[in-house]
C-alpha positions as CSV (number, residue, x, y, z in Angstrom):
1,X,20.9,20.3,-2.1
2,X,21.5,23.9,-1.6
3,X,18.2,25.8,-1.9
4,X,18.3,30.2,-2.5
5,X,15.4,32.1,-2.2
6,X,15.3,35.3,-3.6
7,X,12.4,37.0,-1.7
8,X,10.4,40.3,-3.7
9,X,12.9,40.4,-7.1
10,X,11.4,43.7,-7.7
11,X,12.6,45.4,-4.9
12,X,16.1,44.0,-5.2
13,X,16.2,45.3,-8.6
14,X,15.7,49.0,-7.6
15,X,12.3,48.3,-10.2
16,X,10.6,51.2,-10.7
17,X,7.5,50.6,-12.9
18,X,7.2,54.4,-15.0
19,X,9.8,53.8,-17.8
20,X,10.5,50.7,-17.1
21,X,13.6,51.4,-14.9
22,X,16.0,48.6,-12.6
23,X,19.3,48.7,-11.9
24,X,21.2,46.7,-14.8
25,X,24.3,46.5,-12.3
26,X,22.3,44.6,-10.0
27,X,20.6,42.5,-12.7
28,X,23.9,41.3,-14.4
29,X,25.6,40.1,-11.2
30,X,22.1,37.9,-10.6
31,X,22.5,37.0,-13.6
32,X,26.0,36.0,-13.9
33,X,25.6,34.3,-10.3
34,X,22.6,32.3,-11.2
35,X,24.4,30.8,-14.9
36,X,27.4,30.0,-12.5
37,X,26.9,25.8,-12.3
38,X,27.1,24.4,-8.5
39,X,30.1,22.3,-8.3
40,X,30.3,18.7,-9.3
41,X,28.2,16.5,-7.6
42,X,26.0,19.3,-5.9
43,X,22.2,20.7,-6.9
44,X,20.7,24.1,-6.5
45,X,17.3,24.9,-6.3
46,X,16.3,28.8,-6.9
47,X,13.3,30.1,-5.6
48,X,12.4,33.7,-6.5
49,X,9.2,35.9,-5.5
50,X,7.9,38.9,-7.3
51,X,4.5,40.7,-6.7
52,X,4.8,42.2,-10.1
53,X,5.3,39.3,-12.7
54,X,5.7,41.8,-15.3
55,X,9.1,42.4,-13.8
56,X,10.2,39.3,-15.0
57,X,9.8,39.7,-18.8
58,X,10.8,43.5,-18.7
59,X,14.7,42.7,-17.3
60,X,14.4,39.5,-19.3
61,X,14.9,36.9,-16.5
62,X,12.6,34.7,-18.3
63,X,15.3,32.9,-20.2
64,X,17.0,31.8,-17.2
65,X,14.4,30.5,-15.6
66,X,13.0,26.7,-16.1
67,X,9.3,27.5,-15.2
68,X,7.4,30.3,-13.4
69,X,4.2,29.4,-11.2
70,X,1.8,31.7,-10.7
71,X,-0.4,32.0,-7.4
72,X,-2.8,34.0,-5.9
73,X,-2.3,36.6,-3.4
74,X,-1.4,34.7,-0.2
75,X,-3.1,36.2,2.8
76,X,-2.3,35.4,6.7
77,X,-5.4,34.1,8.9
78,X,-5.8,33.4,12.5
79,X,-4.8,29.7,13.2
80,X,-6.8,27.4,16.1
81,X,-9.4,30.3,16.7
């Protein structure tokens, strides 16, 4: 299994909340890559991040998407103090 993560969606998008504004260029080739089936006998599991779930609904990635978890703001602590 092939796993791809695509790490802060909003910032790859050129998203720029006042408008709504992202680069469609962009969008369509994630698009277009992420329809694209692996090839026979292979799996791919797509992880994407966003800070800004909004940004999901607004370049309509919702449809290609099989569920969307939502999690609190992760913050780093001091391990083994």
């Amino acid at each position: 299994m092939s796993i791809i993560i695509l790490d802060d969606i909003e910032r790859l998008l050129d998203f720029v909340a006042i408008g709504p504004r992202f680069s469609n260029t962009l969008l369509q080739t994630l698009l277009v890559l992420l329809k694209k089936p692996p090839p026979e006998g292979h799996r791919v599991l797509v992880v994407g991040t966003t800070s800004q779930p909004r940004v999901m609904e607004v370049c309509m990635c919702l449809w290609y998407m099989q569920g969307m978890l939502l999690l609190g703001v992760l913050v780093l602590g001091v391990v083994g103090v």
